[in-house]
TIRO-2110 file (N, C-alpha, C; in Angstrom, 1 decimal):
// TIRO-2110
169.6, 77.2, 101.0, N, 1, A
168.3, 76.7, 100.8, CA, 1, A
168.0, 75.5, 101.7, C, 1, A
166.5, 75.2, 102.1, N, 2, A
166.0, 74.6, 103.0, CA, 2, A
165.6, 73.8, 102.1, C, 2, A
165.5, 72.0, 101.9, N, 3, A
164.9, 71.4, 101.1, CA, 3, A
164.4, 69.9, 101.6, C, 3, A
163.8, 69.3, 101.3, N, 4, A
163.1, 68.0, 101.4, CA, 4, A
163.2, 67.6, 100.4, C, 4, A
164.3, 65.9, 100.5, N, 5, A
164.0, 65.0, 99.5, CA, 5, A
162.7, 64.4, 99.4, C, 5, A
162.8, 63.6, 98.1, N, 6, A
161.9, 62.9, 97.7, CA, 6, A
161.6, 61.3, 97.9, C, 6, A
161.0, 60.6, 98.8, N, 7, A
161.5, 59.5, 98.8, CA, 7, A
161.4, 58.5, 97.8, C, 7, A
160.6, 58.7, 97.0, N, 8, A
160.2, 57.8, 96.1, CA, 8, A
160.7, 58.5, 94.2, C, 8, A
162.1, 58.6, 94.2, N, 9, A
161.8, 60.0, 92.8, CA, 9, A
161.9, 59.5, 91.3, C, 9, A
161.6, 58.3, 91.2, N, 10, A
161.3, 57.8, 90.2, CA, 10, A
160.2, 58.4, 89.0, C, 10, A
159.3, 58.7, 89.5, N, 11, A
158.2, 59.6, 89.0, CA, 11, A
159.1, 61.1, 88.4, C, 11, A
159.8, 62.1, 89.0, N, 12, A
159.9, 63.1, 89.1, CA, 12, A
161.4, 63.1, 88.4, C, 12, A
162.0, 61.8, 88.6, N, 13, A
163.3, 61.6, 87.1, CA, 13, A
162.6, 61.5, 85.8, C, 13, A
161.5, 60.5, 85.9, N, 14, A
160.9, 60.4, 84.5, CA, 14, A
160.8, 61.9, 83.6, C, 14, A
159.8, 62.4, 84.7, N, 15, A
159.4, 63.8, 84.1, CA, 15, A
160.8, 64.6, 83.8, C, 15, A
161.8, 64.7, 84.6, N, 16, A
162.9, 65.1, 83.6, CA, 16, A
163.2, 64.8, 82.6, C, 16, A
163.4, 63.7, 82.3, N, 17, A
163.9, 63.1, 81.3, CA, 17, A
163.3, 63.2, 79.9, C, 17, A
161.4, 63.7, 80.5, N, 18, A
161.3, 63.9, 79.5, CA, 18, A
161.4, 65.4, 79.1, C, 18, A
161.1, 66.2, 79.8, N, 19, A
161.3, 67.7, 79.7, CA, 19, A
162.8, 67.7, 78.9, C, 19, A
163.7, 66.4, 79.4, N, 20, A
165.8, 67.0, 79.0, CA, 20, A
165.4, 67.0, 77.5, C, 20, A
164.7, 65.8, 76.9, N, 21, A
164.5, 65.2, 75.3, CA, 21, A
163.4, 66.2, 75.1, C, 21, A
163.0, 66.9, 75.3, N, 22, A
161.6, 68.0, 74.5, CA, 22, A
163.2, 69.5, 74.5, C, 22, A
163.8, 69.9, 75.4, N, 23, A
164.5, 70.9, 75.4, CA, 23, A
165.5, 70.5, 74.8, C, 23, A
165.9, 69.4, 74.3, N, 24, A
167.2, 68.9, 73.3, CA, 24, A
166.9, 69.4, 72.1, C, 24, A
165.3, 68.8, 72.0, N, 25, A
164.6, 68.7, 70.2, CA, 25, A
164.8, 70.3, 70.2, C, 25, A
164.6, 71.3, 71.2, N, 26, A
164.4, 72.7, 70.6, CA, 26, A
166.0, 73.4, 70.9, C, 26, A
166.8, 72.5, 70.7, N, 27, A
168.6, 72.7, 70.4, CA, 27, A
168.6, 73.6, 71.6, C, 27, A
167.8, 73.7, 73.1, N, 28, A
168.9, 74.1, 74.0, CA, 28, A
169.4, 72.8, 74.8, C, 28, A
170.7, 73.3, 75.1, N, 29, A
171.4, 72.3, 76.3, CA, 29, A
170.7, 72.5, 77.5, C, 29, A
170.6, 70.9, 78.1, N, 30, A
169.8, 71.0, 79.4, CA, 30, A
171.2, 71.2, 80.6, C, 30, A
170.5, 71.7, 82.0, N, 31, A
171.7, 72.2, 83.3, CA, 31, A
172.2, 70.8, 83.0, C, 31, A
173.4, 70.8, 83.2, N, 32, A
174.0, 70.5, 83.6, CA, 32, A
174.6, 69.8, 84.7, C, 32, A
174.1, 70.1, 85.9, N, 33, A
174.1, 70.2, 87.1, CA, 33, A
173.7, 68.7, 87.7, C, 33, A
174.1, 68.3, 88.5, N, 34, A
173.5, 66.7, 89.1, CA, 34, A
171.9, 66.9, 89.3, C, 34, A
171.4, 66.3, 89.4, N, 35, A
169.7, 66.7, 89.5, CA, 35, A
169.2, 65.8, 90.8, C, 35, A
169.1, 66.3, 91.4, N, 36, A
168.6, 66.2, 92.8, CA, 36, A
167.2, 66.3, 93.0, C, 36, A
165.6, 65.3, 92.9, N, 37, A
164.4, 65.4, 93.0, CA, 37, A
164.6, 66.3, 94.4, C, 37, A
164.0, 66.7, 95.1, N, 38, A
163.5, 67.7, 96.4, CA, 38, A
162.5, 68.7, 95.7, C, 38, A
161.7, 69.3, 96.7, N, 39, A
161.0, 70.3, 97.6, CA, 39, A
161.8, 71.7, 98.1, C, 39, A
161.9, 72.5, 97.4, N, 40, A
162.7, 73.9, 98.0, CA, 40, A
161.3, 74.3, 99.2, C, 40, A
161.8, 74.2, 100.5, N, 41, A
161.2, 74.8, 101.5, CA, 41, A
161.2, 76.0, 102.0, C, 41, A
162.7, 76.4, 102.1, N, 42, A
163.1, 77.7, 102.0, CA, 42, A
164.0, 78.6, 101.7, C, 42, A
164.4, 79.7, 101.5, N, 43, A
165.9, 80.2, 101.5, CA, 43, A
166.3, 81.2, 102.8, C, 43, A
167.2, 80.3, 102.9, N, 44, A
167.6, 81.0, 104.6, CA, 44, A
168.5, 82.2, 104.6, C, 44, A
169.3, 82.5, 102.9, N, 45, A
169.8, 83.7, 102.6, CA, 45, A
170.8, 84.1, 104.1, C, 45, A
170.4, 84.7, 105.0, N, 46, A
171.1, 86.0, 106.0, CA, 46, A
170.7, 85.6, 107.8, C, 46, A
170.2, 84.0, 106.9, N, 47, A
169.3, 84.1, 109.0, CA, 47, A
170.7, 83.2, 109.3, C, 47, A
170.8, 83.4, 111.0, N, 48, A
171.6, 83.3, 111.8, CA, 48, A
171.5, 81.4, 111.6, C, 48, A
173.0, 81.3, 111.9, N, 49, A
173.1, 80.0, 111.5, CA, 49, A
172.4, 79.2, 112.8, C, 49, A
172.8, 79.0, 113.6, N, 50, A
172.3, 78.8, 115.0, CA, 50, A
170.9, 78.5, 114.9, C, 50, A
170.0, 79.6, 114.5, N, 51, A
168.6, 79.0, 114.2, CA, 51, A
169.0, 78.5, 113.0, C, 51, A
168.9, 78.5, 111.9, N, 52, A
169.0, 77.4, 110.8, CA, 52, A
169.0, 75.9, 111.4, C, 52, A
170.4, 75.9, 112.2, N, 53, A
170.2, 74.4, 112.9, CA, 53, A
169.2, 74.3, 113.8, C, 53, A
169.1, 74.9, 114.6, N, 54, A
167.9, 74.5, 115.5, CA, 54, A
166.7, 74.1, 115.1, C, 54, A
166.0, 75.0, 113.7, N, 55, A
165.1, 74.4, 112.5, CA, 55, A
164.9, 73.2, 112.7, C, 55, A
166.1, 72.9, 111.6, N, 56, A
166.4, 71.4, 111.1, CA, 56, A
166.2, 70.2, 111.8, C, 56, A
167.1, 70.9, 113.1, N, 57, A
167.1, 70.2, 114.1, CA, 57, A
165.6, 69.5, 114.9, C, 57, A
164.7, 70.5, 115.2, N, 58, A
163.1, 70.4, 115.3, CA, 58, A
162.5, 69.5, 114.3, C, 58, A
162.8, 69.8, 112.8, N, 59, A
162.0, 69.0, 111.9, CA, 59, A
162.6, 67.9, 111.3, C, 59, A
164.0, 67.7, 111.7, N, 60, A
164.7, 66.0, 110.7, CA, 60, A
164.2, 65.0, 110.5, C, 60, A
162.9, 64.7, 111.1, N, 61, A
162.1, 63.6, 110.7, CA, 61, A
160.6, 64.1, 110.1, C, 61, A
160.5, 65.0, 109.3, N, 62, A
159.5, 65.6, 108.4, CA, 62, A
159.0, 64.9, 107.5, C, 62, A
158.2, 64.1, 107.4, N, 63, A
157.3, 63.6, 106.5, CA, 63, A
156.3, 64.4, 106.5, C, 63, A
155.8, 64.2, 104.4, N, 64, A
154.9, 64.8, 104.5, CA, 64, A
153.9, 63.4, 103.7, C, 64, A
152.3, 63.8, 103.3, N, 65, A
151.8, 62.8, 102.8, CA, 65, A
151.7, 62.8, 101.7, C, 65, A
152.1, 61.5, 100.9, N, 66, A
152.0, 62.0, 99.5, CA, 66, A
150.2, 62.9, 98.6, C, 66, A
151.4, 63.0, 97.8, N, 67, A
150.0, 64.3, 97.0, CA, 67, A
150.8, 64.5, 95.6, C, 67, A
149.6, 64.8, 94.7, N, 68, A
149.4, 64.7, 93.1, CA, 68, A
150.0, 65.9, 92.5, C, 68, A
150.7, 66.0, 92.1, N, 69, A
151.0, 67.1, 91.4, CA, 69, A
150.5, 67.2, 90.3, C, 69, A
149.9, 68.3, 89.6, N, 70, A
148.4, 68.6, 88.4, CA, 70, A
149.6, 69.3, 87.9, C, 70, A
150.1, 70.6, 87.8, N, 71, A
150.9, 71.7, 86.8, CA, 71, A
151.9, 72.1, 87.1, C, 71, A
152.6, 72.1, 86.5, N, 72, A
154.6, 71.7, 86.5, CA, 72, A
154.7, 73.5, 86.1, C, 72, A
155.1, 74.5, 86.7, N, 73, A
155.2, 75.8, 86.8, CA, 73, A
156.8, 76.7, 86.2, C, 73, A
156.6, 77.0, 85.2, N, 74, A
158.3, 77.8, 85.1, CA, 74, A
158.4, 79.1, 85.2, C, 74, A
159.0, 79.2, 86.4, N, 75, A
159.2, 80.6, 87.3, CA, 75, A
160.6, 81.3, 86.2, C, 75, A
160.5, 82.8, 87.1, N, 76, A
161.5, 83.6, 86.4, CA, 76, A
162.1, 84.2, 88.0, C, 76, A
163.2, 84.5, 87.9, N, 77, A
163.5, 84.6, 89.8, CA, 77, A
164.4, 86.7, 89.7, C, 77, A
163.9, 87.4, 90.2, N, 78, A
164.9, 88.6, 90.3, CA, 78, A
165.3, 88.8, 91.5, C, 78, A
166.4, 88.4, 91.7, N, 79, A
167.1, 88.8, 93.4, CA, 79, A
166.9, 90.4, 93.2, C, 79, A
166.8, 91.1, 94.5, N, 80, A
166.7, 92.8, 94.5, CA, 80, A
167.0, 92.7, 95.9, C, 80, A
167.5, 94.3, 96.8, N, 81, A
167.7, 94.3, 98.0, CA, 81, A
166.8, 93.7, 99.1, C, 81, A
165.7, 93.2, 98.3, N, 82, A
164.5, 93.1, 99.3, CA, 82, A
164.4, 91.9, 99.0, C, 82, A
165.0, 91.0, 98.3, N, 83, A
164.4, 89.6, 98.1, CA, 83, A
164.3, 89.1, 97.1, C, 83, A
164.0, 88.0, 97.1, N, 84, A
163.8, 87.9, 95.6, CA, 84, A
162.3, 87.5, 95.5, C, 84, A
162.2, 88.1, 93.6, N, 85, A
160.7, 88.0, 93.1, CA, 85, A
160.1, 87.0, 92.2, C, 85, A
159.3, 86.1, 92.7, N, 86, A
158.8, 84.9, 91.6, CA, 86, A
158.2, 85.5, 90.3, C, 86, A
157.9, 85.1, 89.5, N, 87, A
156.9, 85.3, 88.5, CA, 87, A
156.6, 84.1, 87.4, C, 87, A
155.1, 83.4, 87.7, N, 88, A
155.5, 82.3, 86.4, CA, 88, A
155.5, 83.0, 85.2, C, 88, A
156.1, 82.1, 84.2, N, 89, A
156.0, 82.3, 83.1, CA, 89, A
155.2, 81.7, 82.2, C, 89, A
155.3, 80.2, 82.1, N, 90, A
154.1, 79.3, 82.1, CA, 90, A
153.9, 78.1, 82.2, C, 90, A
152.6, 77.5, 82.3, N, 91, A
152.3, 76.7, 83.6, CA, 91, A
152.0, 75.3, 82.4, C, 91, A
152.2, 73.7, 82.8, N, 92, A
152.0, 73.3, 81.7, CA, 92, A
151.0, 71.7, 82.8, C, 92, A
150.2, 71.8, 82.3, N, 93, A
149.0, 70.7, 83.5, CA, 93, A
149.9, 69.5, 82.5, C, 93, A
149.6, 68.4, 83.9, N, 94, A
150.5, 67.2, 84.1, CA, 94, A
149.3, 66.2, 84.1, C, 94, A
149.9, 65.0, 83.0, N, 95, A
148.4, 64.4, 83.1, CA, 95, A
149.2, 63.1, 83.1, C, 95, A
148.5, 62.1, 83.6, N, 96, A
148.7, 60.4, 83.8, CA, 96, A
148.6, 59.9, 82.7, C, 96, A
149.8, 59.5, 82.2, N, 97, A
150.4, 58.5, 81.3, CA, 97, A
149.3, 57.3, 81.0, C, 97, A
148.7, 56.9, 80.0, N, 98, A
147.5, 56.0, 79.7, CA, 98, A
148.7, 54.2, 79.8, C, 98, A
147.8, 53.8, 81.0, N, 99, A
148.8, 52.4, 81.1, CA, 99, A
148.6, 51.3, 79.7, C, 99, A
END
């Protein structure tokens, strides 16, 4: 995978944390896994490594400008010979916390 951190992921821990405590209350275990804020850009799957770096290489100083995120999306993924297939499942709109 091709990805872009987050610089600022304060925002985007919160929202885990609260998603980990809503998915606790409904007794499943949350991953496990280190949680890493980023941007999935791409999946490079089968492409020649060579370009992969050269990519990277082109874009390592990639900023983008910040922007709002409205609805937080939960995909279902089928890898198949041909790729893999997104499909949401469902979509849950993100609203600003009353200060």
């Amino acid at each position: 995978s091709l990805w872009a951190g987050v610089v600022d992921p304060a925002p985007v821990v919160a929202l885990r944390q609260k998603i980990v405590a809503r998915v606790r209350g409904l007794g499943i275990a949350p991953d496990p896994r280190k949680f890493v804020p980023h941007v999935t850009l791409a999946r490079v799957g089968d492409s020649p490594v060579d370009a992969v770096v050269a990519y990277m290489s082109d874009h390592v100083l990639f900023r983008s400008e910040t922007f709002r995120v409205e609805q937080l999306n939960l995909y279902s993924s089928v890898r198949t010979s041909k790729g893999s297939h997104y499909r949401i499942e469902a979509g849950f709109p993100l609203r600003a916390e009353a200060g």
